[in-house]
N, C-alpha and C positions, 0 to 999 in steps of 0.2 A: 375731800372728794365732793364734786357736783355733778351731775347728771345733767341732762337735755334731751329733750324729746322732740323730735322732727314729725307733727302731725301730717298723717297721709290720709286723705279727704276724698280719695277715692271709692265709689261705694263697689261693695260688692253685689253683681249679681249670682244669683237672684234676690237677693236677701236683701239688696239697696241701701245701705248700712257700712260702714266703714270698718274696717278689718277690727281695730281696736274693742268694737261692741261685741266681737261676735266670739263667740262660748269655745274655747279649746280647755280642752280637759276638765269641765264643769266649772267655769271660769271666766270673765272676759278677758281678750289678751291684753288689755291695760293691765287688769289686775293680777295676771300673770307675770309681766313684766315687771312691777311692783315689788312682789315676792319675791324672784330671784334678786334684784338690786338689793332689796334690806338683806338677802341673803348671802351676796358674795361682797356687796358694796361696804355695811353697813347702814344705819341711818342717812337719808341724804334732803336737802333743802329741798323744797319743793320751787320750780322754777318756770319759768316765764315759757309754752310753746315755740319751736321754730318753725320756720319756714323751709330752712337749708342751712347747711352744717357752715356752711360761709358766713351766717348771722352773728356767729358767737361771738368775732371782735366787739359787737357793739354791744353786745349782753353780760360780756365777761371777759372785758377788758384788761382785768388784774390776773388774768391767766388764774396757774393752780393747776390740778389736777382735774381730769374731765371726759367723764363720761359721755358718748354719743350714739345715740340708736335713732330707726324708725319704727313711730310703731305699729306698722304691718309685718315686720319682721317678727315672725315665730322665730325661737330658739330656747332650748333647755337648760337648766342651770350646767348642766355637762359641757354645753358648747360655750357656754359664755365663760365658765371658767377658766377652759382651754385658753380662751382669746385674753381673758384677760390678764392672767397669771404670764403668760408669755411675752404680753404688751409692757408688763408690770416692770416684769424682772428686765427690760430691754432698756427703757427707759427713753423710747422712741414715742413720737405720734404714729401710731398704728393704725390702720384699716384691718376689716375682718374679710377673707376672700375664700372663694369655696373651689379647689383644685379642678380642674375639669377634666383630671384623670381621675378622679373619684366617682364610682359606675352610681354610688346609691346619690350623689348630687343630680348627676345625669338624669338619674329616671324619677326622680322626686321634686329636686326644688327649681327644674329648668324647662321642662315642658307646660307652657301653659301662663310662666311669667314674664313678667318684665323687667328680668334681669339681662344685660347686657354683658357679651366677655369681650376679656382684653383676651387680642390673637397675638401668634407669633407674626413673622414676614410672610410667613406662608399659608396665611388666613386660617389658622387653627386656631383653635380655642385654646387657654392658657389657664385663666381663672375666669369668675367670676365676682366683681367685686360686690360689698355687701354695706349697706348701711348703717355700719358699727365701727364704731371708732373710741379711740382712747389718745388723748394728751395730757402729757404728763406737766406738761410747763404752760398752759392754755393753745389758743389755737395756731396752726403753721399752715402755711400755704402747700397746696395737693405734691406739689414737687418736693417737699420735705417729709412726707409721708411712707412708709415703711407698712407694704404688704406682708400681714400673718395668713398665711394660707391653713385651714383647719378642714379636717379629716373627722368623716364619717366615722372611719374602722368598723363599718360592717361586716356582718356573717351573712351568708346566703341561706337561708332559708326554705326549703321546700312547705308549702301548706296547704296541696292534695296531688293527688293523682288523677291523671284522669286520661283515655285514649291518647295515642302520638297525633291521632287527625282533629284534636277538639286543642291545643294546647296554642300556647302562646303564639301571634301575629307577628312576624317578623318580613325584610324586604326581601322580594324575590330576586332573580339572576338578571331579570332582564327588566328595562326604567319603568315603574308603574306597576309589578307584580307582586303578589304579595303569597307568603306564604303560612307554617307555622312551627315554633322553635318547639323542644322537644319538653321543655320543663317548665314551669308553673312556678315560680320563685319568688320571693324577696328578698331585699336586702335590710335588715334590720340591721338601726345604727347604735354606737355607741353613744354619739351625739349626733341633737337633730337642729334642726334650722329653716326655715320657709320663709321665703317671702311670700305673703298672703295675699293674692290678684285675683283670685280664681277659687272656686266652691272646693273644688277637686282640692285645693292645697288645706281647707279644713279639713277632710275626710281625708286625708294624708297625715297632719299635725295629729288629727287627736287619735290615729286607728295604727297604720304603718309604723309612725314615728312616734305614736305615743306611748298605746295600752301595747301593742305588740314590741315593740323595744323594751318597754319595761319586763315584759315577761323574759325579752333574753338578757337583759341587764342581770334580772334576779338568778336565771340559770349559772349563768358567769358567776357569781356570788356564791351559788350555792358549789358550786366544781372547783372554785379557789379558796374557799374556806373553810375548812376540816372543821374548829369550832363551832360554826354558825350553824354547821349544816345537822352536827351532834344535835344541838340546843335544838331544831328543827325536828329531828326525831324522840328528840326527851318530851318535847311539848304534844307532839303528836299520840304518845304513846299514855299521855297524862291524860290527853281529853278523848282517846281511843276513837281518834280521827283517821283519816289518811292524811297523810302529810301536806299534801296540796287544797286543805281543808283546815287546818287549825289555826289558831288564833293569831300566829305570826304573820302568815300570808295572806289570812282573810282578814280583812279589819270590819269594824264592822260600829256604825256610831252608836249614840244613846239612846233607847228607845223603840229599837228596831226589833220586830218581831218576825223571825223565820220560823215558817213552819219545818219539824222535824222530815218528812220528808222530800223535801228541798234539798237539791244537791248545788252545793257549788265549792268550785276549783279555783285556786290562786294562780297569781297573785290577784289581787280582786280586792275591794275597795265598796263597800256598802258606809251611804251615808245615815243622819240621824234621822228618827220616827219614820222609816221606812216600812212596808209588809212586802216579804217574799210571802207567794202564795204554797200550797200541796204541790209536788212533782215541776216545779221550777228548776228549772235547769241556768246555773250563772257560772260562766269559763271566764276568767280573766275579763275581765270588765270593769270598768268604772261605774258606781249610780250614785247619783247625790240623795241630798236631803228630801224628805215627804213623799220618795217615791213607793208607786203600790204596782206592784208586780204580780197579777193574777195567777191562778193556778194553770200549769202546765203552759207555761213563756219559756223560750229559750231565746238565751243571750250570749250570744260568743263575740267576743275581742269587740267589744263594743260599750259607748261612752251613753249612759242617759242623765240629763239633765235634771234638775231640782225639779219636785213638785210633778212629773211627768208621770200619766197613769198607763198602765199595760195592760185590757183583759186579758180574758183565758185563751192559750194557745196562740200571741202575739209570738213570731222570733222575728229576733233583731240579730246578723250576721257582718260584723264588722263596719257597723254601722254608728251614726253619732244624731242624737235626738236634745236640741236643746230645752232651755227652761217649760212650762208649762203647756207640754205637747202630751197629743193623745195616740195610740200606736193601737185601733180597734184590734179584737177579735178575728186569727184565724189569719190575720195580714202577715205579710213577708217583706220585710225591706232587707235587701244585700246590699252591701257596700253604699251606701247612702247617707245622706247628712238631710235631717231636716230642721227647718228651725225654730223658735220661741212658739207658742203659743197657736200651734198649728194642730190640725184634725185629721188622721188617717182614717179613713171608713174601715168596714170589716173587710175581711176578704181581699184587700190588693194585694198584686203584688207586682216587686220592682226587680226586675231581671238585671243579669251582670252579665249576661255571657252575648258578645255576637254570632249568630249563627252562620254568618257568610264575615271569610277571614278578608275582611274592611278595617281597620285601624281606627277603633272609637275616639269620636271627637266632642271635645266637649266646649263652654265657653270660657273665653284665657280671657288675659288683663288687658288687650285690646280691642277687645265688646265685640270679636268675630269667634269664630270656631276652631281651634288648634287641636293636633294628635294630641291624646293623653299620653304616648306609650304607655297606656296598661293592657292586656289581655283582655281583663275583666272589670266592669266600674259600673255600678247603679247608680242612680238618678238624684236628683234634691230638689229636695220642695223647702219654698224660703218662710218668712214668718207670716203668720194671723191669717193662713193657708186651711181652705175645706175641701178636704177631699171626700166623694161617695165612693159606696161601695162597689167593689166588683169590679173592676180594674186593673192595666196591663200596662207597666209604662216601661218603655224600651230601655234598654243601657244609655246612660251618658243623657237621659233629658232632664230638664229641669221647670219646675211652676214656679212662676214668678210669685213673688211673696203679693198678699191681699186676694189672691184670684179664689173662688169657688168655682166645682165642677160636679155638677150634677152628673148621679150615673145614668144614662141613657145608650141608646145604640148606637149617637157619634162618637161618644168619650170612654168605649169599651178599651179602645189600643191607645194609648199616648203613644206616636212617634214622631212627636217634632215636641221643641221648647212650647208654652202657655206664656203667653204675656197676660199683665191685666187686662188690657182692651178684649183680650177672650173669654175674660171670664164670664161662668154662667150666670151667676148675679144681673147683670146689667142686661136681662134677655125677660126678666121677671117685672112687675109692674114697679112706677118709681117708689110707690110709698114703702114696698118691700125694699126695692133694692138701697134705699139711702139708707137701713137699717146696717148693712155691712160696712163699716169705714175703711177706707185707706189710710194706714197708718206710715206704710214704708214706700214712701214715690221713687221713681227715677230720676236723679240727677237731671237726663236728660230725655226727655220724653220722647222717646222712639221706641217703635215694636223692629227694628232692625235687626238688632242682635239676637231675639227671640224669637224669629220667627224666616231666620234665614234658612232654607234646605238643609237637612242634615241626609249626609250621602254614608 
């Protein structure tokens, strides 16, 4: 078996960085992808980059058996199993395609990318094809290829309540109206998969499709398994836990010290030399290594990064904070991704709800503004990012990674995107300002897509 890797060199904004570097599930997605291969693969050679899955005649020539991904493609060992075991057992060159009667494709991995479907005659959508491939005999031209189409199998989910007049954005009767749907839902998958073009499809990967699917993966487990679920309460009953608290479904690394009362709920994931602080609250969450968790933070369904510190009374709500980020005192991020090595002040906070039923839009893979179809979506701020305090940043904006923002009376509301050219830094004398470096540039140096109208 050999593997191929199709590098995609697109960066993301804001983060300007290519999908591959950037953190899913306390992770880079190279090294994600990585994982799962030695894991369903085996061992595999390490091999020369492509350009395009076309390249391979001249790479690997002697055919064989052969792996083929991109890697901005998010996907879970669940879904690459699926594809591959069925490509396996066929004994076809296969493609990986995502049904487009599958609702949790629809509202996940197709708003916002640059995926393309094959229609019927009738300009309907059919699938989505996907940049995963499998040949068994080396490479064959696209007309010999055999579409595996792979299913979500999601559950619909409710995950709050809330008035019929405050609830989900949906299209009205008449061109251009808009209304709102009755329920607040998602769909959590069995398996998940993203192509990564867009901030939003991180904060999809590591929240929706990762820590919240895991949590129904494990339900499903424990409702199918008479055994499993015994051993679940024998261990509970041994460490005179709740269930949703003992040592199976909380793991918890070497050297980590929780204070006693500290509450947290599985399934959940504490890395090593960590500190939960007094009256910590952690629901289903991932945290890695060296992280410090002050007293009284709450954490639900949400990913924090190695080495990332929390004072007292941070929550983080379905939120994803990568490597060596700060999450001040008393701040709120909802639904949010920020990234490496970034500064939240005390006291912000990042709203998720629009108050007038408008359809949040956020920035897609072709550097303009596309529908999220979500209801509800907070903001990202990208890497080596300083934020002050006291601050209000609308649904769906984002600061471009390098920017600083002083809290003053302009930068009370964030409602539009921050490019670097805005940043407060370069407002302050030069000798200060060259003290901040730019580490993450734009590809292509335009404030365009940051700083176009957001309606």
């Amino acid at each position: 078996m050999r593997k191929f890797i199709i590098e995609e060199d697109f960066l993301i904004p804001p983060f300007n960085e290519p999908a591959r570097d950037l953190s899913i599930l306390n992770q880079p997605l190279k090294i994600h992808h990585a994982d799962i291969m030695d894991e369903v693969l085996g061992p595999c050679p390490v091999e020369l980059p492509l350009q395009s899955v076309h390249d391979l005649p001249q790479v690997a020539p002697e055919g064989g058996e052969i792996v083929v991904y991109r890697d901005n493609l998010y996907f879970d060992r669940e879904f690459f199993s699926e594809f591959f075991e069925q490509a396996r057992a066929s004994r076809l060159p296969s493609r990986a395609v995502m049904p487009a009667e599958d609702r949790a494709w629809r509202k996940y991995a197709v708003p916002l990318s640059r995926l393309k479907p094959v229609c019927d005659i009738n300009g309907r959508p059919l699938y989505y094809p996907l940049d995963l491939w499998y040949f068994p005999f080396g490479y064959v031209e696209p007309n010999q290829w055999r579409e595996i189409p792979i299913f979500s199998d999601f559950k619909e989910i409710g995950y709050y309540n809330i008035p019929d007049s405050m609830t989900n954005i949906r299209a009205g009767g008449e061109e251009g109206e808009v209304g709102r749907d009755l329920d607040l839902t998602h769909l959590l998958t069995e398996r998940s998969c993203l192509s990564i073009d867009a901030w939003v499809h991180i904060y999809f990967a590591n929240v929706i499709l990762g820590v919240f699917s895991r949590g129904k993966r494990f339900e499903k487990k424990v409702s199918d398994h008479n055994l499993f679920t015994l051993r679940l309460l024998f261990r509970a009953i041994l460490e005179q836990k709740q269930v949703l608290s003992s040592s199976p479904v909380v793991q918890v690394g070497e050297g980590t010290v929780i204070d006693p009362s500290a509450v947290i709920i599985g399934p959940a994931t504490i890395g090593r030399g960590c500190y939960i602080g007094p009256g910590a609250v952690i629901d289903n969450s991932i945290i890695g290594d060296n992280v410090n968790v002050a007293q009284g933070c709450q954490l639900m369904l949400s990913v924090v990064g190695n080495n990332c510190f929390l004072p007292f009374r941070a929550a983080l709500f379905m939120t994803t904070l990568m490597e060596y980020t700060i999450v001040a005192q008393n701040t709120c991020l909802q639904m949010c991704v920020v990234g490496r090595n970034s500064f939240v002040g005390a006291g912000n906070t990042f709203t998720d709800f629009n108050l007038l039923p408008v359809p949040l839009r956020a920035m897609d893979g072709e550097g303009g503004l596309g529908d999220t179809g979500q209801p509800v979506l907070g903001g990202c701020v990208g890497h080596n990012v300083r934020i002050g305090s006291g601050m209000v940043v609308m649904p769906g904006r984002v600061v471009e990674s390098d920017v600083v923002l002083f809290a003053s009376p302009e930068r009370r509301v964030l409602n539009r995107n921050i490019a670097y050219e805005e940043s407060d830094h370069h407002k302050v004398r030069a000798s200060v300002s060259k003290l901040h470096k730019r580490r993450y540039p734009r590809e292509i140096e335009s404030e365009e897509a940051f700083l176009e109208p957001w309606e």
